[in-house]
KOLLO-947572 format. One line per field, with one value per residue: residue number from 1; residue in one letter; chain; x, y, z of N, C-alpha, C, O in turn. Coordinates in nm, 2 decimals. Layout:
BEGIN
k: c(NUM, ...)
r: c(A, ...)
c: c(A, ...)
nc1: c(X, ...)
nc2: c(Y, ...)
nc3: c(Z, ...)
cac1: c(X, ...)
cac2: c(Y, ...)
cac3: c(Z, ...)
cc1: c(X, ...)
cc2: c(Y, ...)
cc3: c(Z, ...)
oc1: c(X, ...)
oc2: c(Y, ...)
oc3: c(Z, ...)
REM end
This chain:
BEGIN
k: c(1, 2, 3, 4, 5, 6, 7, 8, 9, 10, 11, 12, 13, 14, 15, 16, 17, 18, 19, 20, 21, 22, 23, 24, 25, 26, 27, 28, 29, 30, 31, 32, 33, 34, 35, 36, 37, 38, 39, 40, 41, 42, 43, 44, 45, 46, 47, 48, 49, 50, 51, 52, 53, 54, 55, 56, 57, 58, 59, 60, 61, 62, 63, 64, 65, 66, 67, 68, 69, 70, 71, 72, 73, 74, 75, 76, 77, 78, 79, 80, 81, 82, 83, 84, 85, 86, 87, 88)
r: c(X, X, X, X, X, X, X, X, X, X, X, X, X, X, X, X, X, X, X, X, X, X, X, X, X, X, X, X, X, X, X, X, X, X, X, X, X, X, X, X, X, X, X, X, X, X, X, X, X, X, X, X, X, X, X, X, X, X, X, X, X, X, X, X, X, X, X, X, X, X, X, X, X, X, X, X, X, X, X, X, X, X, X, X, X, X, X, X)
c: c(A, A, A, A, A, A, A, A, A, A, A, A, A, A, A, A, A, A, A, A, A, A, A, A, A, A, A, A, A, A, A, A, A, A, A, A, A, A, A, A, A, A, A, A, A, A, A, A, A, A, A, A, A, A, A, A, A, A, A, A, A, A, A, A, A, A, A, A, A, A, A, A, A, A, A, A, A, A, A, A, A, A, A, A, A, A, A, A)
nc1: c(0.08, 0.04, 0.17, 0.10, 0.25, 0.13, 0.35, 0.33, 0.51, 0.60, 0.64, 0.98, 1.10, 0.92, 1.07, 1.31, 1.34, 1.16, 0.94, 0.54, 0.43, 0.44, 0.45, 0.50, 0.61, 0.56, 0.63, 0.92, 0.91, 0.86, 0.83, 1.04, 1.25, 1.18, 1.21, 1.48, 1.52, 1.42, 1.61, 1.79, 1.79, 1.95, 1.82, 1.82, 1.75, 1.68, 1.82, 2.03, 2.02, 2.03, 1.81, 1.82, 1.93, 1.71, 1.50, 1.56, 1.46, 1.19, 0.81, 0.60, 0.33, 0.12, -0.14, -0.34, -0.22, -0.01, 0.36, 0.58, 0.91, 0.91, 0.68, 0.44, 0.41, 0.23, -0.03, -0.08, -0.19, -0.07, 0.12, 0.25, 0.49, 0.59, 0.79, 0.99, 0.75, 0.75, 0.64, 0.27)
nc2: c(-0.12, 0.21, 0.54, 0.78, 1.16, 1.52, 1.79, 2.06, 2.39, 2.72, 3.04, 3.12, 2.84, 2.78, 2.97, 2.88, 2.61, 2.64, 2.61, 2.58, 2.31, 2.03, 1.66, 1.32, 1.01, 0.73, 0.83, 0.86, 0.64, 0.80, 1.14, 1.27, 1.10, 1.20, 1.45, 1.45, 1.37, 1.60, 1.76, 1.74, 1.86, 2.12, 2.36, 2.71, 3.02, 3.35, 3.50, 3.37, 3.09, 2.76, 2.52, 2.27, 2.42, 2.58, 2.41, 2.28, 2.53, 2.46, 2.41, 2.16, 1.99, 1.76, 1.66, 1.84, 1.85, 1.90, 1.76, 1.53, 1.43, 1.18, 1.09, 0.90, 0.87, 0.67, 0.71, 0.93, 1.21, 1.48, 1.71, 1.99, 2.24, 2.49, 2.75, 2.99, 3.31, 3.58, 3.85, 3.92)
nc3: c(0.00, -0.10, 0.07, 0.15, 0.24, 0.30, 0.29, 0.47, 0.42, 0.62, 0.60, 0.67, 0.65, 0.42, 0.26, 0.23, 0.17, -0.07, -0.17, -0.11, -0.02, -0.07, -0.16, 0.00, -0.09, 0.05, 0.36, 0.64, 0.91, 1.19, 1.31, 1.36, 1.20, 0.96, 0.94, 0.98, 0.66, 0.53, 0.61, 0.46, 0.21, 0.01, 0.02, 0.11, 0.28, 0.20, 0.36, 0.40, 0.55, 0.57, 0.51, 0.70, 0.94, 0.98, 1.01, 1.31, 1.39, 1.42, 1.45, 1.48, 1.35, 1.30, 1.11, 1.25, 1.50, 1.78, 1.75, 1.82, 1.77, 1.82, 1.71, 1.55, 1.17, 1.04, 1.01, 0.88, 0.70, 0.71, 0.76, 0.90, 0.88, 1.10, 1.15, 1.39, 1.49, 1.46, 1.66, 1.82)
cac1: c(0.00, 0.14, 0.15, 0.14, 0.18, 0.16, 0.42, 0.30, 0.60, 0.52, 0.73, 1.15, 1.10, 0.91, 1.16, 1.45, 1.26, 1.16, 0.78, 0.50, 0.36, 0.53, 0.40, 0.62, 0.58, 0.63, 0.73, 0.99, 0.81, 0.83, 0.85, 1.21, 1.33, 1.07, 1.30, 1.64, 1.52, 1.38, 1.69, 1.90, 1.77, 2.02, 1.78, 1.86, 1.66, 1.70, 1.95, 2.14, 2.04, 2.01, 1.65, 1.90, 1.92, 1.54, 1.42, 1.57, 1.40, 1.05, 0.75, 0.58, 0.17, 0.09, -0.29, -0.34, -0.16, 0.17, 0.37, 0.71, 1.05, 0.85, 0.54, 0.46, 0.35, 0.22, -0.15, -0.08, -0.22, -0.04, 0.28, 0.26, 0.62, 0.59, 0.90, 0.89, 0.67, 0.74, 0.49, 0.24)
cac2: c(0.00, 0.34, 0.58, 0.96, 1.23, 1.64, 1.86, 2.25, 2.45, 2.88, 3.11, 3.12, 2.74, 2.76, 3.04, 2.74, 2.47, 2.65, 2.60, 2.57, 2.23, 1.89, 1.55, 1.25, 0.90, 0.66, 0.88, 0.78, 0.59, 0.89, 1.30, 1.32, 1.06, 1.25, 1.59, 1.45, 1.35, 1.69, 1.85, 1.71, 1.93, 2.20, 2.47, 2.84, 3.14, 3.47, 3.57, 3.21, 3.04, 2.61, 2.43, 2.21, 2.49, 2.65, 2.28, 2.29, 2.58, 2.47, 2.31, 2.09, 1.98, 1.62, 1.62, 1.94, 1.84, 1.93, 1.67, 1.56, 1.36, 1.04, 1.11, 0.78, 0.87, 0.57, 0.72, 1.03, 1.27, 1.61, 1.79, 2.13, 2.30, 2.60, 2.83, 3.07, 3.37, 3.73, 3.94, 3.86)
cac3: c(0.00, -0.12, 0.17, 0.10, 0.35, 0.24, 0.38, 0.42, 0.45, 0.64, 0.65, 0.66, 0.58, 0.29, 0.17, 0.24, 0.10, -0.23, -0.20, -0.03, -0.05, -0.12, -0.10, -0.01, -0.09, 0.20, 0.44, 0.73, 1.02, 1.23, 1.24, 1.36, 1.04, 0.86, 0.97, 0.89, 0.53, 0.50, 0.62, 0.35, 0.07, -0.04, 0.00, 0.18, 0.33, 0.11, 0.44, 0.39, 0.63, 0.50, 0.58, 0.81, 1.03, 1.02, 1.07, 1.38, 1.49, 1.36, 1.53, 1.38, 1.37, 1.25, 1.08, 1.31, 1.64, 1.80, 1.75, 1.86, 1.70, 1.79, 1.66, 1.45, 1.07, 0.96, 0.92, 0.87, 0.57, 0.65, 0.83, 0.93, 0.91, 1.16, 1.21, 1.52, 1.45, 1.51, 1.71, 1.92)
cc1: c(0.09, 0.09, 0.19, 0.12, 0.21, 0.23, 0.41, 0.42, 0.51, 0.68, 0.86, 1.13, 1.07, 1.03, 1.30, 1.38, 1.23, 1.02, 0.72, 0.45, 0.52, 0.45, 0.53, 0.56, 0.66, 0.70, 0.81, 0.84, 0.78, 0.86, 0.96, 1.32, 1.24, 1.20, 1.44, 1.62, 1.46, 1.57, 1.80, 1.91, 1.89, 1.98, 1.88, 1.71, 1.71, 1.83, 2.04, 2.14, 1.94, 1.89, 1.71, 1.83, 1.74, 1.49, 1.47, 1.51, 1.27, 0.94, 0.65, 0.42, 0.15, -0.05, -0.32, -0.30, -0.05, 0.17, 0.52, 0.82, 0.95, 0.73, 0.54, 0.33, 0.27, 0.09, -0.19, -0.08, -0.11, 0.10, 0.23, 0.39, 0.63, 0.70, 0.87, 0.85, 0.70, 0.67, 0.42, 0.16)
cc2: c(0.12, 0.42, 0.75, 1.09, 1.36, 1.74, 1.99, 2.36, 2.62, 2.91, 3.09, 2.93, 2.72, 2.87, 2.93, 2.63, 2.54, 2.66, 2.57, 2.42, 2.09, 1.76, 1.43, 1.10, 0.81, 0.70, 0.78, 0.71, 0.72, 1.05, 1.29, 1.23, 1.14, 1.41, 1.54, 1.43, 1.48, 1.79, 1.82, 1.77, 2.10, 2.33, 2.62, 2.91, 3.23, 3.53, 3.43, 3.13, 2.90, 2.61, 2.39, 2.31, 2.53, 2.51, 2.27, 2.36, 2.61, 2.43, 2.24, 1.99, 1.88, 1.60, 1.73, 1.93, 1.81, 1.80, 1.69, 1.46, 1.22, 1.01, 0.99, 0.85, 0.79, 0.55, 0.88, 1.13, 1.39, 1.65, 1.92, 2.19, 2.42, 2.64, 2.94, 3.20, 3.50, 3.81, 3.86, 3.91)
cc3: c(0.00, -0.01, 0.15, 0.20, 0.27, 0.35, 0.34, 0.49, 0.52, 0.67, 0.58, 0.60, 0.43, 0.19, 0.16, 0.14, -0.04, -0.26, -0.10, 0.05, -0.12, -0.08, -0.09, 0.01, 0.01, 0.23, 0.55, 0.85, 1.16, 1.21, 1.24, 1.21, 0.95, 0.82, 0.89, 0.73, 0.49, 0.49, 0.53, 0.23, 0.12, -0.02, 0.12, 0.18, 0.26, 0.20, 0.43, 0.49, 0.59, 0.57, 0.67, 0.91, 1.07, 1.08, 1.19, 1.50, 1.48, 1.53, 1.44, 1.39, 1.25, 1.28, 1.18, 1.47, 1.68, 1.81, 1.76, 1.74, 1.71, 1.74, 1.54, 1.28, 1.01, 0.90, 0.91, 0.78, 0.58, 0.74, 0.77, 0.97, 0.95, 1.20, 1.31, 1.42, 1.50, 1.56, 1.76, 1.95)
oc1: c(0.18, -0.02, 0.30, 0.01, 0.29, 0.19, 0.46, 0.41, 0.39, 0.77, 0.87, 1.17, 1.14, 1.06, 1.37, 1.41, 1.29, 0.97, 0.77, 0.44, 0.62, 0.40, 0.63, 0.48, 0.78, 0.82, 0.78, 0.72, 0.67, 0.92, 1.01, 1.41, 1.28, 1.26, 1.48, 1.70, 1.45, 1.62, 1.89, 2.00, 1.89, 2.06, 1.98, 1.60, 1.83, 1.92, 2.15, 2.25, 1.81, 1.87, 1.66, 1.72, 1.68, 1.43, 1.38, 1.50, 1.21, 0.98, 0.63, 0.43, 0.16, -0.09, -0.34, -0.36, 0.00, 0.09, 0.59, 0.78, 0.93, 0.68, 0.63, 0.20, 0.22, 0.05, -0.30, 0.04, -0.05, 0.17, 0.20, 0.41, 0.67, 0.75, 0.76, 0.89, 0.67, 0.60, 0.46, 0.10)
oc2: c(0.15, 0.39, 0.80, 1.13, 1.35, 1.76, 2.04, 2.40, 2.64, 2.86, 3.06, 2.92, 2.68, 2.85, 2.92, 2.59, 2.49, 2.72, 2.55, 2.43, 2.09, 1.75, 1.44, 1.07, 0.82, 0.67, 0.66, 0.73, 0.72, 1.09, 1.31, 1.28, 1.12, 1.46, 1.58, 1.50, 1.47, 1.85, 1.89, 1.74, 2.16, 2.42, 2.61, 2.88, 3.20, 3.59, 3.45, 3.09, 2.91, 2.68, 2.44, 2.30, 2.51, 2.51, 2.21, 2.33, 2.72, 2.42, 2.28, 1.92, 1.90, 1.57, 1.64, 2.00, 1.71, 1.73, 1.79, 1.44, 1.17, 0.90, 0.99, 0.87, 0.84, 0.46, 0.93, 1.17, 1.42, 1.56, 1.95, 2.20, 2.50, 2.57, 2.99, 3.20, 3.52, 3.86, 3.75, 3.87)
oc3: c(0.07, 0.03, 0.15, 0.24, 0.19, 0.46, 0.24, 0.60, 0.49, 0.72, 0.46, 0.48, 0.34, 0.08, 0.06, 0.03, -0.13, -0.36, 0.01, 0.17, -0.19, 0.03, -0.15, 0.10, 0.05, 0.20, 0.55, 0.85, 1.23, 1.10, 1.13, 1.15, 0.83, 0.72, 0.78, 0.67, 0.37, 0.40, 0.54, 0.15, 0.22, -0.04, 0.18, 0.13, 0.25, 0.14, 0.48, 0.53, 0.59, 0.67, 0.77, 0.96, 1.17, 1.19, 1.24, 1.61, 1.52, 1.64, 1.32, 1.49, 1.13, 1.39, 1.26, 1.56, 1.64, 1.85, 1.74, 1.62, 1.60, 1.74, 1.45, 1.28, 0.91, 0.82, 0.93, 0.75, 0.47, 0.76, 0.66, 1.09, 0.86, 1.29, 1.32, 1.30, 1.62, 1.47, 1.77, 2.05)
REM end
C-alpha cells in the first residue's frame, strides 16, 4: 500500500525549501526521520540560512496536532512546518 503524506511549509521554511507544499511517498516511520530526510535538501533562506538549520527551529503539527520527534507517521495525511513567529 502506497502511503502519502503532504508537507505545508510557512514562513522562513518555505523560503529554504523553495515551495510551499510537497507531497512524499512513503514517508519515514516517524516525524524526527521524517525531519532528517527533509533536512537534507540544499535549500537556503533569502539571508542564507540552510533548511537544516530552520528545521531545527520549527514546530511541527501532524494532521493538526503538535507533534514531537517520535510522533509515528504511519496514518498520517499532513505535516505542518511552523517556524517561530514574530509578534504577538
Amino acid at each position: 500500500m502506497l502511503t502519502l503524506v503532504e508537507i505545508h511549509y510557512y514562513a522562513a521554511a518555505r523560503n529554504a525549501r523553495g515551495l510551499a507544499t510537497e507531497t512524499i511517498d512513503n514517508p519515514p516511520a516517524t516525524l524526527g526521520e521524517l525531519v532528517e530526510l527533509l533536512a537534507q535538501h540544499p535549500g537556503t533562506t533569502d539571508a542564507g540560512m540552510p533548511l537544516a538549520d530552520v528545521l531545527q527551529r520549527c514546530s511541527f503539527l501532524v494532521d493538526g496536532a503538535h507533534a514531537t520527534p517520535t510522533t509515528n507517521l504511519a496514518t498520517a495525511g499532513r505535516v505542518d512546518v511552523l517556524p517561530p513567529f514574530a509578534g504577538g
